[in-house]
C-alpha positions as CSV (number, residue, x, y, z in Angstrom):
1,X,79.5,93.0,91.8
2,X,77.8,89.5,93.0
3,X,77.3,89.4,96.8
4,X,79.8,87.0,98.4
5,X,78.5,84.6,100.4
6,X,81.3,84.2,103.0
7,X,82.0,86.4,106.3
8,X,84.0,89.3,104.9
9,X,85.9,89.6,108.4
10,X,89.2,87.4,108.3
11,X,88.4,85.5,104.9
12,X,91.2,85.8,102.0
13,X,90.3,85.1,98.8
14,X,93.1,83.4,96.0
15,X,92.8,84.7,92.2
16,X,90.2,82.4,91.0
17,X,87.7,82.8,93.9
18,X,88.0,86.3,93.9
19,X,87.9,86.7,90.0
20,X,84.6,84.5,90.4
21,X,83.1,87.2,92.9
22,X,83.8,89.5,90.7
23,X,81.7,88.0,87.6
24,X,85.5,88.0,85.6
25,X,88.0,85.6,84.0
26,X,91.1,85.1,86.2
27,X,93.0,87.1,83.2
28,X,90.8,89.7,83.4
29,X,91.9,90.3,87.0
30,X,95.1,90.3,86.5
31,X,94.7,92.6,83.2
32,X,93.2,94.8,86.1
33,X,96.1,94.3,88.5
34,X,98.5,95.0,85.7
35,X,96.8,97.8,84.6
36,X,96.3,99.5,88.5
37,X,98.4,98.1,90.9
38,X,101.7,96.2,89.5
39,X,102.3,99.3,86.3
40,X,105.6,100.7,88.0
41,X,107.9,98.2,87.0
42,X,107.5,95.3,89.2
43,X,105.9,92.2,88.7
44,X,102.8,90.9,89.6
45,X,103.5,88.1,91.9
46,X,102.8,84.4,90.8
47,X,100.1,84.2,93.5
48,X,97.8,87.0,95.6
49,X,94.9,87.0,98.0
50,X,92.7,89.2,98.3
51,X,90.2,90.8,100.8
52,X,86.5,91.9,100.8
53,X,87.9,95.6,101.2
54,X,90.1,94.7,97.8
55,X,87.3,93.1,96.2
56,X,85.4,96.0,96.3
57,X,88.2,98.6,94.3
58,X,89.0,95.6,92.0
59,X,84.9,95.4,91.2
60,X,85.1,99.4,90.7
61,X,88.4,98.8,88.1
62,X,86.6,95.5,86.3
63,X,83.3,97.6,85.5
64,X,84.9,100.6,84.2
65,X,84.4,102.2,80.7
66,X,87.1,101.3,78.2
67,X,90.5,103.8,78.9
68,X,90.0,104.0,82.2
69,X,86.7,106.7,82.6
70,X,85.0,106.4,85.6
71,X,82.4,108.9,86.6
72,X,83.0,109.4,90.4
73,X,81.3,111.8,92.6
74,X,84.0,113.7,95.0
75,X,83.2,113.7,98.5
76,X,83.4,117.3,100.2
77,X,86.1,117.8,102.4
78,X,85.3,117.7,106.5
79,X,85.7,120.1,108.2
């Protein structure tokens, strides 16, 4: 994922500016969003923002391998 160039504190970022930090097409993001957030039955609303912290999990959904396989390491648990 590009760097973004703005202060990740209080900035939101609409569909296309996030889908440009990302390095994706806006349908691609929302192919993502369908595919990982909106796949219970409602719809995906006509317009989102979008955090640095959502960014990042959106970035980890756009790169992954075709059906969904991501190799993640699990953390151990604290104790």
């Amino acid at each position: 994922m590009p760097r973004l160039s703005r202060s990740a504190r209080n900035y939101l970022y609409n569909e296309t500016e996030a889908a440009a930090a990302l390095g994706v097409t806006v349908a691609r993001l929302h192919a993502v969003l369908d595919q990982h957030i909106f796949n219970n039955g409602n719809p995906r609303p006509s317009s989102l923002q979008f955090t640095s912290n959502d960014l990042l999990l959106l970035g980890y959904w756009c790169e992954g391998l075709p059906g969904g396989a991501h190799e993640v390491i699990t953390m151990p648990k604290r104790g």
